[in-house]
C-alpha positions as a Markdown table, in Angstrom:
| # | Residue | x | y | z |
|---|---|---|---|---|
| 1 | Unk | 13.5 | -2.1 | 0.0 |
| 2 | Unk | 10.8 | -0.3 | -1.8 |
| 3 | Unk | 11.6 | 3.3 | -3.5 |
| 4 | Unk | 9.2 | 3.8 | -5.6 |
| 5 | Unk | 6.6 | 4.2 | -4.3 |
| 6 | Unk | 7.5 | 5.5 | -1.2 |
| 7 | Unk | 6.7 | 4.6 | 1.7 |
| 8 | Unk | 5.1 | 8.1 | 3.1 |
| 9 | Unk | 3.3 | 8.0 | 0.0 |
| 10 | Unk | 1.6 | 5.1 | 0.8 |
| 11 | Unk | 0.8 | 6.1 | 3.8 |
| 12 | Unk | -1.4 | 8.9 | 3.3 |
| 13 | Unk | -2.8 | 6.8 | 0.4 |
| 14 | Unk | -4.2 | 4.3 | 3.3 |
| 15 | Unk | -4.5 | 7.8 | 5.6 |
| 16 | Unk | -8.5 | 8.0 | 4.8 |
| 17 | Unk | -11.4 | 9.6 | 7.1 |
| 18 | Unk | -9.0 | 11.3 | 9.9 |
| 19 | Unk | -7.4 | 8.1 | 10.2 |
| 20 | Unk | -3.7 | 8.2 | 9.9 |
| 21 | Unk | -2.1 | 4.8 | 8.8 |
| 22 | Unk | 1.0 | 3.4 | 10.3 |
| 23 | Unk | 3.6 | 1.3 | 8.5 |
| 24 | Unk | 2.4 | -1.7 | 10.3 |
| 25 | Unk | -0.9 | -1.4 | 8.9 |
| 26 | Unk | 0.9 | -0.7 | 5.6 |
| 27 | Unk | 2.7 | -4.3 | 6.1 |
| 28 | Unk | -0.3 | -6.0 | 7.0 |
| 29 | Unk | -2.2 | -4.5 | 3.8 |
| 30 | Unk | 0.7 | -4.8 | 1.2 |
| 31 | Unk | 1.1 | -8.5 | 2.7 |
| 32 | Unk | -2.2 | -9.5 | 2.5 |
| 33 | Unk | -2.7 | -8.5 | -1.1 |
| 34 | Unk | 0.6 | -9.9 | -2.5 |
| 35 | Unk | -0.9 | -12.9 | -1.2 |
| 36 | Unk | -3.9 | -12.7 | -3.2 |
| 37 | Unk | -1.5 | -12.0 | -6.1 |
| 38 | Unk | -0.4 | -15.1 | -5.6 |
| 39 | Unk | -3.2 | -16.9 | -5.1 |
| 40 | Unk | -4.8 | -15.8 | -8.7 |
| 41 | Unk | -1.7 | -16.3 | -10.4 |
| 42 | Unk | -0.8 | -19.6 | -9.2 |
| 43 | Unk | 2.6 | -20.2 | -11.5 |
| 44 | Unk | 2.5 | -17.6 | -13.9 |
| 45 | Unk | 4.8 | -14.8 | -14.2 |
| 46 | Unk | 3.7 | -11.0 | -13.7 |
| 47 | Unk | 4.8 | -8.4 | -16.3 |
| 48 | Unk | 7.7 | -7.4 | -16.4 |
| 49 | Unk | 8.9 | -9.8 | -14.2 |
| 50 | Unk | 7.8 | -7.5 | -10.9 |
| 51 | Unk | 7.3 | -8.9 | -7.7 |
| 52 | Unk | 3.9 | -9.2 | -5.8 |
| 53 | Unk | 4.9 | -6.6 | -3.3 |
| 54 | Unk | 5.3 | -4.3 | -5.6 |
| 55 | Unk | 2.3 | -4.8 | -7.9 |
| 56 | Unk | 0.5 | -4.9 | -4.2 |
| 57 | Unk | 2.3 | -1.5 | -3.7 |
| 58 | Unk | 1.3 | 0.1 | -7.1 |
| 59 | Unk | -1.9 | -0.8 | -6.4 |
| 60 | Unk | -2.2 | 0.8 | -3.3 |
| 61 | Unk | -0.3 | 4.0 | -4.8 |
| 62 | Unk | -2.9 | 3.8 | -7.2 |
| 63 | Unk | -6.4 | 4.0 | -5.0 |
| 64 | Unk | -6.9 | 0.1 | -6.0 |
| 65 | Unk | -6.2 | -1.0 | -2.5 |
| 66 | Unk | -8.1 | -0.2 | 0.5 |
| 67 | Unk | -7.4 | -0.7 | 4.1 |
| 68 | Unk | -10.8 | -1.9 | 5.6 |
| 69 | Unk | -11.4 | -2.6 | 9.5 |
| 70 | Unk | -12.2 | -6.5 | 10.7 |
């Protein structure tokens, strides 16, 4: 489980344009860039030994990551 950030906080960092996030989108988004993570690490460890769900998460709490309509 996540504390840090939390999980409203997230939220209304996705919220953007009058659109309000829900915390499926915020699933679909966190899951989507872990996997990315992943993908561009292939092996090596992250700092600090942090999981990709929680860089993803950062990065998100941060304004890195976007949640863009298909």
């Amino acid at each position: 489980m996540i504390n840090k950030p939390a999980v409203d906080e997230l939220l209304n960092k996705l919220s953007q344009d009058g659109h309000d996030a829900s915390r499926y989108e915020l699933c679909v988004v966190a899951a989507k860039r872990a996997r990315q993570i992943i993908e561009q690490n292939s092996g090596r460890e992250l700092p600090n030994k942090m999981k990709e769900i929680t860089v993803a998460c950062y990065e998100i709490d941060s304004g890195k990551v976007i949640s863009a309509k298909d």
